[in-house]
C-alpha positions as CSV (number, residue, x, y, z in Angstrom):
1,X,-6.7,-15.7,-2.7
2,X,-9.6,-14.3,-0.6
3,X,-8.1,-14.9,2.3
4,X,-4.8,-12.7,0.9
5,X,-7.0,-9.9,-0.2
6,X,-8.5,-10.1,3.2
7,X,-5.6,-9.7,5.0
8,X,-4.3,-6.8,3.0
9,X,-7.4,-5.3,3.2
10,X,-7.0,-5.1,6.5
11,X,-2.9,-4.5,6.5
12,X,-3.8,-1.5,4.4
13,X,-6.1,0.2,6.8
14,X,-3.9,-0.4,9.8
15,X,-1.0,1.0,8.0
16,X,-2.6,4.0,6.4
17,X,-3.3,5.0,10.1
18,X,0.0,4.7,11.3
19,X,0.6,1.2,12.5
20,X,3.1,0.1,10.2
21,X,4.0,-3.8,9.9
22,X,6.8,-5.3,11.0
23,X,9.5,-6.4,8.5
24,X,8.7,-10.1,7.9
25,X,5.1,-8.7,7.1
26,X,6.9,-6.3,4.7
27,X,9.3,-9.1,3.2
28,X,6.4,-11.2,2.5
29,X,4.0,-9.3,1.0
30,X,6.5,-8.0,-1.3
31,X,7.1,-11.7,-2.9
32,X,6.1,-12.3,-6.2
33,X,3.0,-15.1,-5.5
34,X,1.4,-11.8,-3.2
35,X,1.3,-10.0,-6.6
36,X,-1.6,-11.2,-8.2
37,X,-3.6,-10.5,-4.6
38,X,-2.1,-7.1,-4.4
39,X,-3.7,-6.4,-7.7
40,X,-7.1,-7.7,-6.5
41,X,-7.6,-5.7,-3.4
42,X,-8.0,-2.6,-5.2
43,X,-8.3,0.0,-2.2
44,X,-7.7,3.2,-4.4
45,X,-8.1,5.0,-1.3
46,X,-4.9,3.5,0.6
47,X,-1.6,5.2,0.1
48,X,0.5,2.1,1.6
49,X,-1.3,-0.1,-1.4
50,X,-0.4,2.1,-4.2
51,X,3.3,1.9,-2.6
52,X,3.2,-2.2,-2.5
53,X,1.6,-1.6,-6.0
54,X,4.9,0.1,-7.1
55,X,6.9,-2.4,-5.2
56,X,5.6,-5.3,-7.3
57,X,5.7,-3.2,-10.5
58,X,1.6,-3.2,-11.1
59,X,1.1,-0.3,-13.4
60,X,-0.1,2.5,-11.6
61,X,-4.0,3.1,-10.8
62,X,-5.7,6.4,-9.7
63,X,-5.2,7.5,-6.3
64,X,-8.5,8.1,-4.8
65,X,-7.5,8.9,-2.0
66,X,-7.6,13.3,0.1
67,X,-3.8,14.5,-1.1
68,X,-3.1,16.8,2.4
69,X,-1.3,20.3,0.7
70,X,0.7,20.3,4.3
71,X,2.6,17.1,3.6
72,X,2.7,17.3,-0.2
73,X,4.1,20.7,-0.5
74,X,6.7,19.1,2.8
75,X,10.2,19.7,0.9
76,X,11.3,16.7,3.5
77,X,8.4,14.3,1.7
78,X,11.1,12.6,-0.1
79,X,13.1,11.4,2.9
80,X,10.7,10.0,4.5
């Protein structure tokens, strides 16, 4: 499991920056033995792990993470 926790660690921070994985990443992170690691990493900071929280239906956590008023207020957030 280290190794998983690890990885998203590091997935997380790329992603949060704008380098987003490619799909087979996506696909496999979001299968159910990843859940248990996903829950682990605990990077309340990271936007993209509070999403792959959600995706794997973990009950939420608080976002720790800065909230920027220019994209949250965006009436286009939801499309993206």
């Amino acid at each position: 499991m280290s190794d998983r926790i690890d990885f998203l660690a590091r997935l997380f921070s790329a992603w949060d920056f704008g380098q987003l994985p490619d799909s087979a990443t996506v696909s496999a992170i979001r299968q159910p033995d990843w859940q248990e690691s996903v829950d682990a990493t605990r990077l309340l900071t990271s936007p993209a792990y509070h999403l792959l929280r959600r995706w794997h239906g973990l009950p939420e956590v608080p976002f720790l993470g800065q909230r920027n008023p220019v994209i949250v207020e965006d009436p286009c957030l939801e499309r993206i």
